[in-house]
N, C-alpha and C positions, 0 to 999 in steps of 0.2 A: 731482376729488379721489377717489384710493377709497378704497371704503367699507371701515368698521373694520369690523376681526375680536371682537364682543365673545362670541364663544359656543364657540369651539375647548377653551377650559383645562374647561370645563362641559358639552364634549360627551355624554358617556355621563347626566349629572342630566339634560339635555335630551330627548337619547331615554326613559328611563326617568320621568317627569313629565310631559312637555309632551302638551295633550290632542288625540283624537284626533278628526277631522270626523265628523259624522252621514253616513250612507251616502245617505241621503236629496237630501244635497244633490250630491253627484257624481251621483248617477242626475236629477236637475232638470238638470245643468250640461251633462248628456251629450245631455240631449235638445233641447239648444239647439243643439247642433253637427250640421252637414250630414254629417258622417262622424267615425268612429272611429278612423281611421291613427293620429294621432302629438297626445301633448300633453307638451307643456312645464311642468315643475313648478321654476318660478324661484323661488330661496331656500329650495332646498329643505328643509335640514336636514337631520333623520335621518330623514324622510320620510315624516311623519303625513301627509299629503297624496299623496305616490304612490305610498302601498300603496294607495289608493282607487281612485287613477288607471291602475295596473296590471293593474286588474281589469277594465276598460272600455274599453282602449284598446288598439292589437296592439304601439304604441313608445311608452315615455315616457323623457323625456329629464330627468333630476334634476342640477339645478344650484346650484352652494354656493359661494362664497368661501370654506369651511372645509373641506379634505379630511378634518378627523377628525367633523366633523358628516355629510357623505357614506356614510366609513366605519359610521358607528353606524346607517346605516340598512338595513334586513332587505335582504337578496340578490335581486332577483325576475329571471328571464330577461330580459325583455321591456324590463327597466329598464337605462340607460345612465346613471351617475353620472359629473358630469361639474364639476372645478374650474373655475367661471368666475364673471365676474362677472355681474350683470344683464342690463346693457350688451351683454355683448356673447355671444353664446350657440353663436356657431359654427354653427347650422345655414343649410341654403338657404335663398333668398327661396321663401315662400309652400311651406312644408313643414310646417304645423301646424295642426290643428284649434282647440283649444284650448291655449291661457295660463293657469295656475293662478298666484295667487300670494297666501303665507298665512300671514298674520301677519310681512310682514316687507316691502309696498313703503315704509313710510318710512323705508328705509334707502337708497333709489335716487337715482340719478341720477335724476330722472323724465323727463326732455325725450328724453336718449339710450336711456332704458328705451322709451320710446313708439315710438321709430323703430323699434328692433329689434324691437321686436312690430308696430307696421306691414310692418315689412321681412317678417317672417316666417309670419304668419297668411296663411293661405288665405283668397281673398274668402270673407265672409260667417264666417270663424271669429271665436271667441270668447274674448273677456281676462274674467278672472272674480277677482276680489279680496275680500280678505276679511280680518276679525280677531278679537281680543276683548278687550276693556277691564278691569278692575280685576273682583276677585272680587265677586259679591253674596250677600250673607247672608242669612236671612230670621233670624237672631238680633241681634238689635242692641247687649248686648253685647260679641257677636263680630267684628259689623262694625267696630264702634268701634275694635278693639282691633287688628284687620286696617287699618284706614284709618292709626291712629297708624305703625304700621308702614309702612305704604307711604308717607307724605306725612313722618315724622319724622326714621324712623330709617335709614329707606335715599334718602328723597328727595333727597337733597345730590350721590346717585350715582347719578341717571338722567339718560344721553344725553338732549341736546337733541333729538332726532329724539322721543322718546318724546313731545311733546306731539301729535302726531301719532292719536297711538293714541287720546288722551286725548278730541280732537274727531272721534273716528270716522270719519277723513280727509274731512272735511268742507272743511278749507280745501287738501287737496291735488288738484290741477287732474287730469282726465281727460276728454281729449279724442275717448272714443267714444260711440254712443248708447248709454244704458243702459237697462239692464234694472229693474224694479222687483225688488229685490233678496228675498230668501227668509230669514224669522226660524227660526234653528235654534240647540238647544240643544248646548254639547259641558261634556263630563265630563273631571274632572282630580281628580287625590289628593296632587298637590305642583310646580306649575307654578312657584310662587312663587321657588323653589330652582334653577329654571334662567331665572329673568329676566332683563335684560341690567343691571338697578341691583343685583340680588345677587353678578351676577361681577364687576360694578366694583367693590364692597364686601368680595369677598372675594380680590380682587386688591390692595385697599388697606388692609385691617385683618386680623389673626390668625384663621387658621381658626376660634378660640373665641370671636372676638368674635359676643354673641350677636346681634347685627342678621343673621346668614347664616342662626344655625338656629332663631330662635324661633321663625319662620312655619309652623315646620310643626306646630307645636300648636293651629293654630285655622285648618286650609284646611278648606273645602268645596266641591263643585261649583260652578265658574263658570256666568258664559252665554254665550254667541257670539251676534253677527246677521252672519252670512255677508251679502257682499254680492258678487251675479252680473252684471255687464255687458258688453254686449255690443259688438264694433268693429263701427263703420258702415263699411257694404261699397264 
């Protein structure tokens, strides 16, 4: 089945909101890798993850089911944006160092995502996944008031996949050795507004319905646990 488009009408709130990785953890993820040729940024978006990857790598290859979330992402040489799906990515067998993919395998096919990253990694390269859950507050009126909102007012319009993110892909299978993964913090000032339950919300009620733009009267800094693993060779 493919996968739906929920982030194209929201591309530009996406690039401008959605947060971006700690540098820390690409300089961890680089130094897993035998070599620096070519990495793979599946799902990509508008490419908070392969401006990182850009810098470290001499080819990365940026992959989206939405050519206008491609579009919104910064120009880099070295970067090839490319409409596709997960699944299936277009490059040669054993042409890639590293596989990034961030904040968005549960959207995949997983069984046919795995082949083409078996197909395509170089022995001993590296699939490296990663996300981040629900905002945290250290105000707990504000959490409150954030929680209502996420579980009340928009809850009715989160994809099923979204429980996904919820158990920290806990119950989604991964079938390489892993890595004990690296706790890192990322920064956002309005993530909330390019969600995938705000665009179905604001696909199915009035621009002014206020479930699209209360949330941004009470965002603060999230947190991430990036998680790094490794394909066994």
């Amino acid at each position: 089945m493919p996968t739906a488009d929920h982030f194209t009408a929201v591309a530009s709130q996406y690039a401008a909101f959605r947060p971006d990785y700690p540098a820390e953890l690409f300089d961890w993820l680089t130094s897993l890798v035998p070599q620096r040729l070519q990495a793979w940024d599946c799902g990509a978006g508008s490419g908070q993850a392969t401006v990182q990857l850009a810098s470290r790598f001499e080819q990365v290859l940026a992959t989206d089911i939405s050519a206008a979330q491609l579009a919104a992402a910064p120009a880099m040489p070295n970067v090839t944006a490319r409409v596709a799906p997960a699944e299936d990515c277009g490059l040669p067998d054993h042409s890639l160092d590293l596989v990034t993919v961030a904040q968005a395998m549960h959207w995949f096919d997983l069984d046919t995502f795995y082949a083409e990253v078996r197909r395509v990694l170089r022995p001993r390269g590296v699939i490296a996944v990663w996300g981040y859950n629900r905002l945290s507050l250290p105000q707990p009126e504000v959490q409150r008031r954030l929680d209502d909102f996420y579980e009340g007012s928009i809850g009715p319009y989160w994809p099923a996949e979204r429980i996904h993110v919820e158990n920290s892909y806990r119950d989604l299978s991964f079938p390489f050795t892993r890595i004990e993964p690296l706790p890192l913090p990322c920064a956002s000032s309005g993530r909330a507004t390019s969600c995938s339950a705000i665009c179905a919300a604001g696909r199915l009620s009035p621009a002014s319905d206020p479930r699209t733009v209360s949330i941004r009267s009470i965002l603060s800094p999230p947190t991430s646990r990036p998680i790094g693993r490794r394909k066994s060779s």
